[in-house]
N, CA, C and O atoms as a MOPAC input file, in Angstrom:
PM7 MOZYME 1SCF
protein

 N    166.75700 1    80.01500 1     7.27900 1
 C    166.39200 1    78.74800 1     6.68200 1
 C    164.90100 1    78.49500 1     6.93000 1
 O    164.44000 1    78.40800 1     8.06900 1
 N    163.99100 1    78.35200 1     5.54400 1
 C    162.67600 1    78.57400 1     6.31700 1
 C    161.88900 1    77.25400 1     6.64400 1
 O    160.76600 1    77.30500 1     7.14500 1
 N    162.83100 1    75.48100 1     6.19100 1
 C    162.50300 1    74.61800 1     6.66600 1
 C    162.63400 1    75.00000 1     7.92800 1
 O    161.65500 1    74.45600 1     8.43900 1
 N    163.24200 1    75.63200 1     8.87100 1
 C    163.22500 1    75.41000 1    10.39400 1
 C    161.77000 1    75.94600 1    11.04600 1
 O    161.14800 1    75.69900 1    12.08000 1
 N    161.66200 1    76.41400 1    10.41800 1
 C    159.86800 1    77.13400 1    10.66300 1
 C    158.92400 1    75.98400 1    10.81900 1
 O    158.88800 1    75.28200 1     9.80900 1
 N    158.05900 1    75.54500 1    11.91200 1
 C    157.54900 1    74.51700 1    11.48800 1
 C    155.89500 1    74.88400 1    11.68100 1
 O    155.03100 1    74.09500 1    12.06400 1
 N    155.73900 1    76.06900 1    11.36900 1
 C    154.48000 1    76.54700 1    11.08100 1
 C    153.67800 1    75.73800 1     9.70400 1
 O    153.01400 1    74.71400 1     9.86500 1
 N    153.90300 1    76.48600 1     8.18900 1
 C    153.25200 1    76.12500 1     7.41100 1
 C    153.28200 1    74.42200 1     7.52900 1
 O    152.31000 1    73.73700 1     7.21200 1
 N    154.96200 1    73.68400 1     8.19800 1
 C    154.73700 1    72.49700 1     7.70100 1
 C    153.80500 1    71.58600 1     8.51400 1
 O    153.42100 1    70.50200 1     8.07500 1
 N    153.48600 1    72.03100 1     9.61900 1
 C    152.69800 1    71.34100 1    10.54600 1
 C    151.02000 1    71.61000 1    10.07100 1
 O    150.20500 1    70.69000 1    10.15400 1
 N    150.75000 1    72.57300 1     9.72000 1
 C    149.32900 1    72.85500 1     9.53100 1
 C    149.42000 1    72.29100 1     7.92100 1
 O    148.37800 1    71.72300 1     7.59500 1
 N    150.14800 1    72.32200 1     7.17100 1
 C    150.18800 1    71.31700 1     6.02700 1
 C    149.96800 1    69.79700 1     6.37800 1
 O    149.47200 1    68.87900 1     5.72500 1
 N    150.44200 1    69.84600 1     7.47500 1
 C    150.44600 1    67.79000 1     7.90900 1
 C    149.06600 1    67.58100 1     8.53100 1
 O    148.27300 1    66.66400 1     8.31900 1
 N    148.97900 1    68.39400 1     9.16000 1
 C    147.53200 1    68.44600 1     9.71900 1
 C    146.02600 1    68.23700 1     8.90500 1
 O    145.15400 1    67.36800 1     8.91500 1
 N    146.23300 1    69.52600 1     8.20800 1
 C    145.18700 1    69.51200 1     7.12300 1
 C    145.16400 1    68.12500 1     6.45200 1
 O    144.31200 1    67.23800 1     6.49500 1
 N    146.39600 1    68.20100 1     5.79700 1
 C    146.21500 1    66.82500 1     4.85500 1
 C    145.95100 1    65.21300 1     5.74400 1
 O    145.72300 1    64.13000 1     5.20500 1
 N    146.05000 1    65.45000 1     6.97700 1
 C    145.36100 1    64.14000 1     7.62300 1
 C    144.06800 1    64.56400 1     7.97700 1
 O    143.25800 1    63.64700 1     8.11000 1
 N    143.69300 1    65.60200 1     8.14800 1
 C    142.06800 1    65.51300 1     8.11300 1
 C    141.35400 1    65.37600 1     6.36300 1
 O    140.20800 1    65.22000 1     5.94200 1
 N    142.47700 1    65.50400 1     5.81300 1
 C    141.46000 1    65.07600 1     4.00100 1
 C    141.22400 1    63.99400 1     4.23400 1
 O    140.09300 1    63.51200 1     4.16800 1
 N    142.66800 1    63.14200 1     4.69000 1
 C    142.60500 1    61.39100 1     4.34400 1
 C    141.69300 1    61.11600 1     5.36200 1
 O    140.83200 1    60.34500 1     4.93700 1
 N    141.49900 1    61.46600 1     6.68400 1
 C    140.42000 1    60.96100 1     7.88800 1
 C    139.04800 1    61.30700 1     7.29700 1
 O    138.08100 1    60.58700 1     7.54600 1
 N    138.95000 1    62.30300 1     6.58400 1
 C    137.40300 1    62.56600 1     6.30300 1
 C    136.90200 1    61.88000 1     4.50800 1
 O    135.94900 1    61.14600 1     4.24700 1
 N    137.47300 1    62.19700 1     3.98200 1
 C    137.69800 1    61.17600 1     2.83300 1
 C    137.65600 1    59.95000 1     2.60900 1
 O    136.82900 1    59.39500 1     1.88500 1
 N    138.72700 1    59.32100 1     3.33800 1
 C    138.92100 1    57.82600 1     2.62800 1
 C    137.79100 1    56.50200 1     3.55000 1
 O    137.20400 1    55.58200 1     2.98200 1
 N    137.76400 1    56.80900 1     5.10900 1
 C    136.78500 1    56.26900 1     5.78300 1
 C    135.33600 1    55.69900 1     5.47100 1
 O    134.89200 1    54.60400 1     5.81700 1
 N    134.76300 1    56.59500 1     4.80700 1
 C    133.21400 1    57.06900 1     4.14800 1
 C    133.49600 1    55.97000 1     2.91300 1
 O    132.99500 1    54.85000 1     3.00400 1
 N    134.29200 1    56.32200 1     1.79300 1
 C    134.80400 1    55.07200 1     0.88200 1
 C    134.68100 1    53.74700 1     0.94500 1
 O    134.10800 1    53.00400 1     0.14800 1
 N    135.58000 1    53.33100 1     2.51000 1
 C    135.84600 1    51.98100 1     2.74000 1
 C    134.38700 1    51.45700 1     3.27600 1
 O    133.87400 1    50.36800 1     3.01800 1
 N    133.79900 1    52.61200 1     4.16900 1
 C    132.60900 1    51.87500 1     4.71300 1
 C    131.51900 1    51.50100 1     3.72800 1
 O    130.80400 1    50.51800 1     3.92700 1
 N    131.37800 1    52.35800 1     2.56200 1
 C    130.79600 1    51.99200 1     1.56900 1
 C    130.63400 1    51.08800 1     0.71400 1
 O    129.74400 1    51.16800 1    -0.13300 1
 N    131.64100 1    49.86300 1     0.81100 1
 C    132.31500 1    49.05500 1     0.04000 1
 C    131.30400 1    48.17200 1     0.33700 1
 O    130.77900 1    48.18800 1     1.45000 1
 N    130.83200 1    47.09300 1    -0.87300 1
 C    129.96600 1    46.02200 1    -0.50200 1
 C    130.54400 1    45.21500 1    -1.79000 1
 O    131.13900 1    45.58700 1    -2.80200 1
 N    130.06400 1    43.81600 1    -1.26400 1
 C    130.98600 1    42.62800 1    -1.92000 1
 C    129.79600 1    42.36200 1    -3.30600 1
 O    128.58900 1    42.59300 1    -3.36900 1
 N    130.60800 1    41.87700 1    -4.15200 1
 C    129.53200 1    41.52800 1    -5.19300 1
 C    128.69600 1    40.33400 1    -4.91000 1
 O    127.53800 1    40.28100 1    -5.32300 1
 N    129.39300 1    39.09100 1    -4.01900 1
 C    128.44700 1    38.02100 1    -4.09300 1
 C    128.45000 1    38.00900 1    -2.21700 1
 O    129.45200 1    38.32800 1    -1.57700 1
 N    127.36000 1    37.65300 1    -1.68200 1
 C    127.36700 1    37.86800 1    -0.49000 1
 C    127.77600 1    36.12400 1    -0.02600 1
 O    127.63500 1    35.20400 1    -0.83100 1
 N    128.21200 1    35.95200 1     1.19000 1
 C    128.65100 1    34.48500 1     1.21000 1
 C    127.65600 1    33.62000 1     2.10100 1
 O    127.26200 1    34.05800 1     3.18200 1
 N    127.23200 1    32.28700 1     1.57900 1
 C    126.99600 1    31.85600 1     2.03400 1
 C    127.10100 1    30.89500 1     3.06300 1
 O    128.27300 1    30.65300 1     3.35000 1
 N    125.84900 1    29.96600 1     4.02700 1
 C    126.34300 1    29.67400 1     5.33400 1
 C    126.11100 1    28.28000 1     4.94400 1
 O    125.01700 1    27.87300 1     4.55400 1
 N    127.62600 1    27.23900 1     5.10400 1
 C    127.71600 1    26.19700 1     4.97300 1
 C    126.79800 1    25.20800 1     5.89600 1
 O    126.37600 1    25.57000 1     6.99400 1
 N    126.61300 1    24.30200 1     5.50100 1
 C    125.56500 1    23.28500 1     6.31300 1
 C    126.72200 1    22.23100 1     7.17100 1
 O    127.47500 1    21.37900 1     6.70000 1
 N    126.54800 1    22.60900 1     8.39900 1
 C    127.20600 1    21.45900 1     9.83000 1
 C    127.31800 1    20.13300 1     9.36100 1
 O    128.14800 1    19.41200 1     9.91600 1
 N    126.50600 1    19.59400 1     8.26700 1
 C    126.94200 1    18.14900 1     8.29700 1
 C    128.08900 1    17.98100 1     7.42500 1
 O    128.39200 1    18.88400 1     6.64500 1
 N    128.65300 1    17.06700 1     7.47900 1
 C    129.70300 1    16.80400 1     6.97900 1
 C    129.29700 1    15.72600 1     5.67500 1
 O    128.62000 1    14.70400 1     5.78300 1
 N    129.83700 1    16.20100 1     4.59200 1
 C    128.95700 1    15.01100 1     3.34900 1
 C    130.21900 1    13.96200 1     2.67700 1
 O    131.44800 1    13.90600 1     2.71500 1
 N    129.40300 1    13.40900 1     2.22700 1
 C    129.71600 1    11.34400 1     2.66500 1
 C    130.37000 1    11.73900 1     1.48600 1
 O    129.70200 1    12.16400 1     0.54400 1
 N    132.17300 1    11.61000 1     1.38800 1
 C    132.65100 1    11.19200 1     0.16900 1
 C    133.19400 1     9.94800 1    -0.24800 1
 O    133.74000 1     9.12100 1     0.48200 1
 N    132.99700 1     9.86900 1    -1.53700 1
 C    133.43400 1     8.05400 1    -1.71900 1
 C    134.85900 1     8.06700 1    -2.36200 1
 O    135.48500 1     9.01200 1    -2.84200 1
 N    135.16800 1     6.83500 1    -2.24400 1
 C    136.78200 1     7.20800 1    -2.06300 1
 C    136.87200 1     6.28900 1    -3.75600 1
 O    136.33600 1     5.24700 1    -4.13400 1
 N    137.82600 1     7.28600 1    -4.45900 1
 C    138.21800 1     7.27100 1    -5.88300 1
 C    138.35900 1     5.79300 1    -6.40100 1
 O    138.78400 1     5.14700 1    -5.44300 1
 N    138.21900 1     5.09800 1    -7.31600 1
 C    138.21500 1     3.70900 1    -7.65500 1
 C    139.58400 1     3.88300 1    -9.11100 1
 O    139.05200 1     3.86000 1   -10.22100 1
 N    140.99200 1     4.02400 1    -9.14100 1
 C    141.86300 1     4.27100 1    -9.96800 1
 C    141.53600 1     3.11700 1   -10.95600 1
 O    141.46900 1     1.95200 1   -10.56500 1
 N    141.31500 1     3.51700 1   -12.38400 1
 C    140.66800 1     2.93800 1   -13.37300 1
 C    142.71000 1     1.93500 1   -13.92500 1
 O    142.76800 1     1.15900 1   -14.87900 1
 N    143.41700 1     2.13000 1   -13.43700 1
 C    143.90100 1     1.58600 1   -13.79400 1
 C    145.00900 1     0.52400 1   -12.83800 1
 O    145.79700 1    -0.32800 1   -13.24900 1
 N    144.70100 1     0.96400 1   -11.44300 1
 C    145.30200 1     0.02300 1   -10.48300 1
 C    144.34200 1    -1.15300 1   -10.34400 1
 O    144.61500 1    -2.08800 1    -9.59100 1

C-alpha cells in the first residue's frame, strides 16, 4: 500500500509550505491602503440638538 510510505507525502507537505511561507508573506507585506487615515482632533465638537419641525 504505497499511502503507508510517508516519504513522497511528507516532502510534498513540506515543499508546499515553504511555497505558501515564501510566497504569500512578501504579498501581504506589500499591501498598502488606498486612502491613508486620518488623525482626529481631541476636541470634542459642539452639537446642537435637532429642533423637530413638527413637534
Amino acid at each position: 500500500m504505497p499511502q503507508l510510505n510517508p516519504a513522497p507525502w511528507f516532502a510534498i507537505l513540506v515543499f508546499s509550505w515553504l511555497v505558501f511561507l515564501i510566497t504569500i508573506p512578501p504579498k501581504i507585506t506589500a499591501h498598502t491602503f488606498p486612502n491613508e487615515p486620518t488623525l482626529q482632533s481631541t476636541e470634542k465638537s459642539k452639537t446642537e440638538p435637532w429642533t423637530w419641525p413638527w413637534h
